[in-house]
C-alpha positions in Angstrom: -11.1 -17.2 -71.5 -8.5 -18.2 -68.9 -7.1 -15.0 -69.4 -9.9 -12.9 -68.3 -10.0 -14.9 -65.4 -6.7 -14.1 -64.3 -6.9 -10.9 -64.5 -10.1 -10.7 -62.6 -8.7 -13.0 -60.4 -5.5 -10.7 -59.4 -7.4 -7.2 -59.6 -10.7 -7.7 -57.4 -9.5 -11.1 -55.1 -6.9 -11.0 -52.6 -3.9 -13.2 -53.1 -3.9 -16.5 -51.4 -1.8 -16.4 -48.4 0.5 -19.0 -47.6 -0.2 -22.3 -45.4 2.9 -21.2 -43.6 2.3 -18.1 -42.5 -0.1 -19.0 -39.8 2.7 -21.5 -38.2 5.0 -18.6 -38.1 2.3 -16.3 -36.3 2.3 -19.4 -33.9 5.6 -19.6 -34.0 6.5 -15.9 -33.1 3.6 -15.9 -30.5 4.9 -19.3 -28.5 8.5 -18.7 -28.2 8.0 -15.9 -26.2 5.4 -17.3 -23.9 7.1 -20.3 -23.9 10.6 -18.3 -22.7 8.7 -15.9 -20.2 7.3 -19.8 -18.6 10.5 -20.9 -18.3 11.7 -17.8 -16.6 9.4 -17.3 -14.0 9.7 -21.1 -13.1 13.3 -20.8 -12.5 12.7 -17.2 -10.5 9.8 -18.8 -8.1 11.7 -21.8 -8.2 14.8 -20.0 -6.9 17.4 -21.2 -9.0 17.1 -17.6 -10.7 17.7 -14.8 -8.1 21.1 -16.5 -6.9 22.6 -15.9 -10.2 21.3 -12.6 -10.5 22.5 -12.0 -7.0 19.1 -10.9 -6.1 18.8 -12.3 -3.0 20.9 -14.1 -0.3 20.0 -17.4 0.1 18.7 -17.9 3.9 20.1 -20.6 6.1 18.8 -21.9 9.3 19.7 -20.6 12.4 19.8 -21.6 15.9 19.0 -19.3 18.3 22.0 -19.9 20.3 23.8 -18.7 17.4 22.6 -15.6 17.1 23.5 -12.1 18.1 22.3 -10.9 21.1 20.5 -7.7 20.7 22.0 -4.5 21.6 21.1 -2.9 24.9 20.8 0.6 22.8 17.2 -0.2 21.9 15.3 2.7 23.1 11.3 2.3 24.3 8.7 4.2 22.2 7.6 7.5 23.7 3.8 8.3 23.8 2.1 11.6 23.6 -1.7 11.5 25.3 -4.2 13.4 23.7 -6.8 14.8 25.0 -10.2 13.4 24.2 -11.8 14.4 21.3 -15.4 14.3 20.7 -16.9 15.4 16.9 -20.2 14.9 15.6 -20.3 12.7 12.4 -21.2 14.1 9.0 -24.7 11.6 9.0 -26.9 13.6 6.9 -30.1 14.6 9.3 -29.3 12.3 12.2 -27.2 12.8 14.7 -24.2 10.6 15.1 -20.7 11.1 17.2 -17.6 9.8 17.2 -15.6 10.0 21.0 -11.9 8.8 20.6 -8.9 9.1 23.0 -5.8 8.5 21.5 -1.8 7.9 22.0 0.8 9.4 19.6 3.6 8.1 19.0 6.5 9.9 18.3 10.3 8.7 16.8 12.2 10.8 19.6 12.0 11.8 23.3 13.2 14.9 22.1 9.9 15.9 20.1 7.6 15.7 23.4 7.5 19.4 23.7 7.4 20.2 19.8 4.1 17.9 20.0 2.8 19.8 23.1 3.2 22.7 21.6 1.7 22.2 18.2 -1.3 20.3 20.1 -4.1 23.1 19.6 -3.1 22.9 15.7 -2.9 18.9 15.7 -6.2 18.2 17.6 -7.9 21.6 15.2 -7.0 19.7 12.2 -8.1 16.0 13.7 -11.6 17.5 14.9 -11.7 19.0 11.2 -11.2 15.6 9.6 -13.4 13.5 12.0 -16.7 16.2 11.2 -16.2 15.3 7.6 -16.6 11.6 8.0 -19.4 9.3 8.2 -20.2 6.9 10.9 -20.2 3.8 8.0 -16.1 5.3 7.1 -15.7 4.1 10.6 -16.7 0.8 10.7 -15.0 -2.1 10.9 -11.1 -2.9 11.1 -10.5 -1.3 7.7 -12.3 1.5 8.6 -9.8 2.2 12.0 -7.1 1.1 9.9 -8.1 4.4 7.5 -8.3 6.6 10.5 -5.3 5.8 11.9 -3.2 6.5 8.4 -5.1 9.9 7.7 -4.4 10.7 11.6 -0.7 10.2 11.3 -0.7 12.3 8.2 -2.7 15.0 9.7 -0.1 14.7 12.7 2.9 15.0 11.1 1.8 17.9 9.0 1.1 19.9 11.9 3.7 19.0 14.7 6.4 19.5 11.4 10.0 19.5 12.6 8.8 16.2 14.9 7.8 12.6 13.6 4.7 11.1 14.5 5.3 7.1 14.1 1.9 6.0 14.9 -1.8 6.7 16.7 -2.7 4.2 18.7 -6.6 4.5 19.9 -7.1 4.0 23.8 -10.9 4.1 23.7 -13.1 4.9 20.3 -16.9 5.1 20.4 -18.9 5.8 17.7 -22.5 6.8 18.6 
């Protein structure tokens, strides 16, 4: 009788598993945790990116002791646009957006590229404006939009020049 339940036993039960094998699962999941702990405390601690030579370590410095700055700074050049005024994509109201606006190019030297692409730069800033809605536009985050899809609209159109930023004189949103 022991026999038969052997056999019965090995052909429809599964075989016991080990009490060990669950301390080498633990095993093989903590060592790595525990090693990726360790690292990070030594990178956030800054012990790490030294020996790497990852980064310089920064020491104070007076002011006295630094260098002055050279004299070959040049000032930003501007580039007035003219006012723009585009009604808002509001569904059945009526709502408008009037902005005036500053670029800002990289050289002195790309003033007349970015007169003369102007008709093409202020076609494709109208185009963008009629597409948005007055909520796009509210808020900081909302300029903060504008002002990145304005400078990527203006440096596709005024090509061989480099427009650094669009800085808004007066925006009104009605």
């Amino acid at each position: 009788m022991a026999a038969a339940t052997t056999s019965a036993t090995a052909i429809g039960a599964p075989a016991p598993v080990p009490a060990s094998g669950g301390r080498r699962k633990l095993l093989l999941l903590a060592v790595p945790a525990l090693l990726a702990a360790i690292g990070a405390g030594l990178w956030f601690g800054g012990v790490l990116p030294p020996l790497l030579h990852r980064a310089k370590p920064v020491a104070p410095v007076h002011p006295a002791d630094q260098p002055a700055v050279p004299a070959t700074a040049k000032p930003p050049t501007y580039v007035d646009l003219p006012e723009i005024v585009a009604n808002l994509n509001a569904g059945k109201r009526t709502s408008f957006v009037k902005l005036h606006a500053r670029i800002e190019i990289a050289r002195a030297e790309d003033g007349p590229a970015i007169q003369a692409a102007m008709p093409r730069l202020l076609d494709m800033f109208q185009t963008y404006l009629r597409e948005m809605h007055p909520e796009e536009l509210r808020g900081s985050a909302g300029t903060w939009r504008l002002r990145e899809e304005l400078i990527a609209r203006a440096n596709i159109a005024a090509a061989p020049a480099r427009v650094v930023d669009v800085l808004f004189t007066e925006m009104l949103i009605q």
